[in-house]
N, C-alpha and C positions, 0 to 999 in steps of 0.2 A: 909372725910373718917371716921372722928370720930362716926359722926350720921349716918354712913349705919353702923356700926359695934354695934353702941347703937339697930338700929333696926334688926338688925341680932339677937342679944342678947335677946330684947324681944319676936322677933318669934319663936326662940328658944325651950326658959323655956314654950310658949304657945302651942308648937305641943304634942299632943298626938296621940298615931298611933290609926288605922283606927279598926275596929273588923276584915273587909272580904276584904282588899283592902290594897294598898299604900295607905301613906298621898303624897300629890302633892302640890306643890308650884309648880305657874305657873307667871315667870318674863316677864313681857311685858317692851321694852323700843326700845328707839333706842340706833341704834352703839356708844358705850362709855357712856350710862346714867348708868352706874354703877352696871349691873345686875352682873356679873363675881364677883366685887367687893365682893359685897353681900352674894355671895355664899361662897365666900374664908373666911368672918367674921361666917357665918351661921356654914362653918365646922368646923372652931376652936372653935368656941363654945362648937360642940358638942361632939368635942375629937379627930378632924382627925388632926394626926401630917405630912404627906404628904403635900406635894407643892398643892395646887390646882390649874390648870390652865383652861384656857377656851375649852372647848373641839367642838371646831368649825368646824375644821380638823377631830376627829375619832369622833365624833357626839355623842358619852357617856363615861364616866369615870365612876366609880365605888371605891367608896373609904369605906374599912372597921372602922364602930362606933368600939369604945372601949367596951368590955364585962360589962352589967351592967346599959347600956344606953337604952331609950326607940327604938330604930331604932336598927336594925343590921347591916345596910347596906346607906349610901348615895349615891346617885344615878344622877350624874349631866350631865343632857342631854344641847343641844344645835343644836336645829333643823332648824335654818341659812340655811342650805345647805341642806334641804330637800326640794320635789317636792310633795311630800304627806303621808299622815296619816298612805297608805301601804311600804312606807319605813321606819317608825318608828316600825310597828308591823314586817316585816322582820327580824330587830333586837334583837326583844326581847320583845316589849311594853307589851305585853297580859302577859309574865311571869313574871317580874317585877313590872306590876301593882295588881296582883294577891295577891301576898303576902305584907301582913300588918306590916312587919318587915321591910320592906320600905320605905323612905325618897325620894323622888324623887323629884329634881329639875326640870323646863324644861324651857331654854330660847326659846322665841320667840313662845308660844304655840301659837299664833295666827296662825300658818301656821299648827300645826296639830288639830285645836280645835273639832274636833270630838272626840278625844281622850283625852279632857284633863276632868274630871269628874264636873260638878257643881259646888262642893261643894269646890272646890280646895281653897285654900288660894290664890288671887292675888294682886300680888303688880307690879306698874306701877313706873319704873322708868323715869324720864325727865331731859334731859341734859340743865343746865339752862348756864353756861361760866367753862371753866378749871377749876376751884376749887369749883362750885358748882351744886350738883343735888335736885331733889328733886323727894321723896318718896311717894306712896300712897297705901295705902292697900286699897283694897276691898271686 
């Protein structure tokens, strides 16, 4: 836990937002490699005092940055339990990716990857035994 909280930390101070867009982080892994983890390090990082939990069940949480912060907004989707790309945009995806005040997380973009931008930051989590994973940006 120490080292997804080290690299939460790093991607942190490295996000800057977008000009005409959300920034995106997009967590690839399987069930338990540590993506939920990650995110929960990533929002204290950047100021969220709320619980973060995995938002599997309502498929997006939304938790307000503190005033002052690059982001106004984090944005932690979890599209597990999507069938496609047009139930992410149903919810909101074109409006929240729109605006550059944006942080948005998304587990599992592999199941909406028409929607997840190029340019996205990814990091591939891998579940190697109970106390260890292992991290990889791309």
């Amino acid at each position: 836990m120490k080292e997804t909280a080290g690299c939460a930390e790093e991607v942190a101070r490295e996000l800057k937002p977008r000009e005409n867009s959300a920034t995106v982080l997009a967590l690839s892994g399987e069930l338990g490699s540590g993506k939920t983890a990650f995110t929960q390090a990533l929002a204290k990082e950047l100021g969220v005092s709320d619980a973060v939990v995995s938002p599997t069940f309502v498929i997006e949480k939304i938790y307000k940055l503190p005033f002052g912060k690059r982001f106004r907004h984090l944005i932690h989707i979890d599209t597990y339990r999507l069938e496609s790309e047009e139930e992410l945009r149903s919810i909101g995806w074109d409006e929240i990716y729109s605006e550059p005040e944006n942080l948005i997380v998304v587990e599992w973009p592999e199941r909406v990857s028409g929607l997840i931008p190029e340019d996205a930051l990814r990091i591939e989590f891998k579940f190697i035994d109970d106390e260890t994973r292992e991290i990889f940006r791309k």
